[in-house]
N, C-alpha and C positions, 0 to 999 in steps of 0.2 A: 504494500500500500504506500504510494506515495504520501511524504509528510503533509504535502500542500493541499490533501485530501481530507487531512484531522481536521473535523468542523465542528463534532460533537461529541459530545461523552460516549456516547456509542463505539465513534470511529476509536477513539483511546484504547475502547475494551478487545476491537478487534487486533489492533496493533498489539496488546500484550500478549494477548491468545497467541500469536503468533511468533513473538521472541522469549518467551520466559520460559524454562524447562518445564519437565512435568510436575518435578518435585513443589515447585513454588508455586507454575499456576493454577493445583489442584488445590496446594492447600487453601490461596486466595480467592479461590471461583466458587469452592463447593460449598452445599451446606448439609443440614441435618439426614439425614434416610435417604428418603424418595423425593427431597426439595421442592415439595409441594409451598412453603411458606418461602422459601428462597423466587419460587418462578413468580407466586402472588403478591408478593413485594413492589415487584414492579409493577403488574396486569391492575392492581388496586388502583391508581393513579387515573388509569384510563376510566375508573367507574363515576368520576366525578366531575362536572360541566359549571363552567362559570355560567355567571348571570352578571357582564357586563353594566355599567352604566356611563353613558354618554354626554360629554357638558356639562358635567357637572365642577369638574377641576379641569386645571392649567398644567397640562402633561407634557407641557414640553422641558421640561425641566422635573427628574427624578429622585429624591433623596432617600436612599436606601440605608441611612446609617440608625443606628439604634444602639442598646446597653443590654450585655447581658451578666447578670451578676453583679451589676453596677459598670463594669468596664465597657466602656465604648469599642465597636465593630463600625466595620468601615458596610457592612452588608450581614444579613444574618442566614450564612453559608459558614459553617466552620469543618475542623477536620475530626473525624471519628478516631479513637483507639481504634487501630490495626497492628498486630503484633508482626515483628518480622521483617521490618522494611527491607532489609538490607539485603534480603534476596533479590529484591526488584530492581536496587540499585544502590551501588555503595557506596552512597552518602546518608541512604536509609532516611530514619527516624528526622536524622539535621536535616536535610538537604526540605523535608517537610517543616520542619519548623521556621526553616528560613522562610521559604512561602507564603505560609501561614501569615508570618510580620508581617513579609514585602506589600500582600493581598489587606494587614489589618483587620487579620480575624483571628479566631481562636484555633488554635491545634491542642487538642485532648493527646495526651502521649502514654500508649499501652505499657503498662508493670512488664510484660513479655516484649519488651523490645528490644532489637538491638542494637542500640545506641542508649546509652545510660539516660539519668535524668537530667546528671550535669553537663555532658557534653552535649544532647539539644539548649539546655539553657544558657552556657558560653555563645552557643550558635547564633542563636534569637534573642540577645539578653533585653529589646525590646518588646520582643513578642508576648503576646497572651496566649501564656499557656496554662493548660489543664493537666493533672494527673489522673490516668484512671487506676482504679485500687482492686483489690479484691482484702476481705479481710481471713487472712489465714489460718490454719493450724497456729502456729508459730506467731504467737501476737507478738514477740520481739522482732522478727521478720515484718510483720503490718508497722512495726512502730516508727523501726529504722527508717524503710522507705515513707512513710509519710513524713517526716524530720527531716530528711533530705529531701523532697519534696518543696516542703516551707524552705528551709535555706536558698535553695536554687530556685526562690521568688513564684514559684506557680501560685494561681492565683484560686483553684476549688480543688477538691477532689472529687472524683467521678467515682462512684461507687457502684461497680457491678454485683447486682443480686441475683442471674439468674444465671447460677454456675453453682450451682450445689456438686456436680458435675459436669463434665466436659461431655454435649451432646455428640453423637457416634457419626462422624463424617467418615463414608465408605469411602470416597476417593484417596482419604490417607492412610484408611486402612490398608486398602490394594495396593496404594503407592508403599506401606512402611515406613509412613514419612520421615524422612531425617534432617534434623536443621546442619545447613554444609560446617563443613567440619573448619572451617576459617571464620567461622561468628562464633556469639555466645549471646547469652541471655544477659544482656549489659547490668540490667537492675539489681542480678544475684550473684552474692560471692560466690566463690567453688564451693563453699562446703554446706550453702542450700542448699545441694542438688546434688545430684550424683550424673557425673557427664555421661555416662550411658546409657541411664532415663531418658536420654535425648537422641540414643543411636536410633532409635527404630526397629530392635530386631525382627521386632513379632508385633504389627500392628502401628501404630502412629507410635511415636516418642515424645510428640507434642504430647497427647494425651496421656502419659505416664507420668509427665515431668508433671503435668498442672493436678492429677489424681492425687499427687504425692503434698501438694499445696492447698487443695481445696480444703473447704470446710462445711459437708454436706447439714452438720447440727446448726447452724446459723440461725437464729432469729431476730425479728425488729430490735429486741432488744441490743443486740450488737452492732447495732447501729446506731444506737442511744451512743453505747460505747466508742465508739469511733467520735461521734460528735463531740463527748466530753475529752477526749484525747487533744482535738484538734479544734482551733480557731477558723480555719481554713470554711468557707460553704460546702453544703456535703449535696450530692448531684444525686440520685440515686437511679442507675441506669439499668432496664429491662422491664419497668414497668408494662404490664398489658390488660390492668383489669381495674374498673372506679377504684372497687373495693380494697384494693393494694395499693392505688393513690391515694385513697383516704387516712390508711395506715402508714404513709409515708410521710403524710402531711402531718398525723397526728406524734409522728415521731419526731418534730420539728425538721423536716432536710430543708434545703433551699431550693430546689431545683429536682425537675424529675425528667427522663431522657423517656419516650415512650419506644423502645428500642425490642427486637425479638432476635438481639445478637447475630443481626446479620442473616436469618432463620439457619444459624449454624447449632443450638442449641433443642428443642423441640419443635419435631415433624409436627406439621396440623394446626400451629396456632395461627391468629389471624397478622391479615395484612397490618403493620404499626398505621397506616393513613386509616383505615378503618378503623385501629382501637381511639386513635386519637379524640375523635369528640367525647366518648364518654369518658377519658380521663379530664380531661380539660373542665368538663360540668362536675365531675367530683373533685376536682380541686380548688372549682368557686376563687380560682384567684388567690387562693394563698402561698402560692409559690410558683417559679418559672417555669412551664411544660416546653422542652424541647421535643426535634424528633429525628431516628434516624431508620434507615432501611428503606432501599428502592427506588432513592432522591436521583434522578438520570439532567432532569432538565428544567429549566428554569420557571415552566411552568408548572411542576411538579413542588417547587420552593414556594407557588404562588400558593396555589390550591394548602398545602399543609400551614403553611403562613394564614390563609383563612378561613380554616378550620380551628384555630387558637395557638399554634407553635408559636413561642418567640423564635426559634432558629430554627434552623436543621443543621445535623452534618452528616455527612458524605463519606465512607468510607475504603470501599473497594475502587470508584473513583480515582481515587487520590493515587493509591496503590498502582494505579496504570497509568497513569502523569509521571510516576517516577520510574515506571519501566520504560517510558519514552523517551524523557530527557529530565532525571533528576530534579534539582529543584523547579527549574524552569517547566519543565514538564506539568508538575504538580500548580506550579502560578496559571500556566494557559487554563487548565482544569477549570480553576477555582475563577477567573477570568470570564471565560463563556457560560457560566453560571452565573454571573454578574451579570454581565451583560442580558443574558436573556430574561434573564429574572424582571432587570430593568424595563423591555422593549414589554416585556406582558403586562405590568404595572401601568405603561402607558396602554395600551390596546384593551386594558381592562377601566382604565378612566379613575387609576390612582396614584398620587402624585408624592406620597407619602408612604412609609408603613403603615404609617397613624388611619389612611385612609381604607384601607385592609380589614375586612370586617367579614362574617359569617356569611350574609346575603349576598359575600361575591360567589361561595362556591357550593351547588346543590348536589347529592346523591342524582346517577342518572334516573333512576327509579321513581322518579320527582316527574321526568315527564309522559311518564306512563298517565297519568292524572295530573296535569297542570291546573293549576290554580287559574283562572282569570281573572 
């Protein structure tokens, strides 16, 4: 494929498919079982039709900037935890965070990265950056990494809840995934782990290393804990149901990601655009509802944006900007998101976020029965 070809998020995914080994682009393509929630991620998008309005605002002029967490975004497109950059290209995790700044957004950066916490934050020491967590076996392990976390200036922690275990991806299974033998797991000294939890002999090695860390006993409560631990805002990522935003709200976090892990975690749950309104109506506004999973195009950022997101981020995206050209790669990405996000804003007759409201985006199922 010619470069002068990349127009959209699409074209990026095709170019990776086409340079990245097996080992890497199975682990970053697949998802849970039979990826029924991985293919409906996407197909979700398509179920839902603006309802324009015309005349009403001065669209020739777009301002896309907004705060999430208090801190200012140049656009509310940020970058999802993705573990592993550095197979896609070996500036990895930096060469993302650089981006991230360049663009004035936020890059969330995976506990499973390979690139530390301090050398992304040397990288970007302008940047907003996020940590994502998991709270582990080993609460001296959770402790450390949050504490270097704070020092190296990140500004919330992302707290993934929906890893009690690590959901069963066949392609790594078949593959025996193996992280190449010239990286590491930046975040963890050697004697987290044991490096041949990582060879793959017999099934993934991803999924032995994180078995050996997870914390299947986990409840809200431990989340309390974390919050008294830490000053930091606590994000809490995988939400998919009111009832579990409720109990997230009720556990003070700041922030909730309505997120289905990429549908790498559980076959069969719904699209996150479709769980999205009803967390949004049980959280009544007392905390920031982001969203991630399935985000391809800028009217994709619209529709979830008016549905109640303050942001989205992007994950697998991102991942194919830096198998094409490193940081740059990942800016174009985050760029024609921008951009289009923009040109729909005008074609939709809003001139603002502020102007982004529920009545721009209907269920198609709306005009089986229109209203007149």
């Amino acid at each position: 494929m010619a470069t002068g070809s990349l127009v959209c998020l699409d074209d990026f995914e095709k170019y990776a498919f086409g340079k990245l080994d097996r080992n890497a682009l199975d682990y970053y393509r697949s998802g849970a079982n039979d990826e029924q929630s991985l293919r409906d991620n996407r197909a979700a998008f398509g179920r839902y039709r603006f309802r324009p309005r015309f005349l009403q605002k001065d669209v020739s002029k777009r301002d896309l900037s907004t705060r999430i967490q208090g801190q200012p975004v140049d656009f509310p497109v940020g970058i999802a935890p993705t573990a592993l950059q550095r197979m896609a290209h070996p500036d990895g995790e930096v060469a993302t965070g650089r981006a991230a700044a360049a663009m004035k957004t936020c890059m969330v950066l995976s506990t499973m990265a390979t690139s530390s916490i301090e050398e992304v934050a040397q990288a970007s020491p302008e940047g907003l950056r996020w940590f994502q967590i998991c709270i582990y076996r080993d609460r001296e392990v959770t402790k450390e990494l949050v504490r270097r976390a704070e020092r190296s200036g990140y500004k919330a922690l992302v707290l993934t809840v929906d890893t009690p275990m690590f959901g069963r991806r066949l392609a790594d299974t078949r593959n025996k995934f193996t992280l190449p033998p010239h990286l590491r797991m930046a975040n963890f000294k050697q004697a987290d782990y044991k490096s041949d939890g990582v060879k793959g002999r017999k099934g993934s090695g991803q999924s032995k290393f994180a078995a050996s860390l997870l914390n299947p006993s986990l409840k809200w409560t431990d989340v309390r804990w974390l919050k008294q631990f830490t000053k930091l805002p606590i994000i809490v990522k995988g939400i998919l149901t009111g009832e579990d935003a409720v109990e997230a709200v009720r556990t003070g976090v700041d922030g909730i990601v309505v997120s289905n892990h990429g549908a790498r975690q559980l076959d069969g749950v719904p699209a996150t655009i479709d769980v999205l309104p009803e967390v949004v109506r049980a959280v009544n506004g007392q905390c920031e509802v982001y969203l991630d999973g399935g985000v391809r195009t800028g009217t994709d950022v619209l529709k979830a944006l008016a549905l109640g997101a303050k942001a989205v981020f992007i994950g697998r995206p991102a991942l194919y900007g830096l198998a094409y050209d490193g940081e740059a790669g990942v800016k174009t990405i985050l760029q024609i998101l921008r951009d289009e996000l923009s040109l729909a804003m005008a074609l939709a007759g809003c001139a603002s976020l502020s102007d982004i409201n529920s009545s721009l985006v209907v269920h198609q199922s709306y005009y089986l029965h229109p209203k007149l």
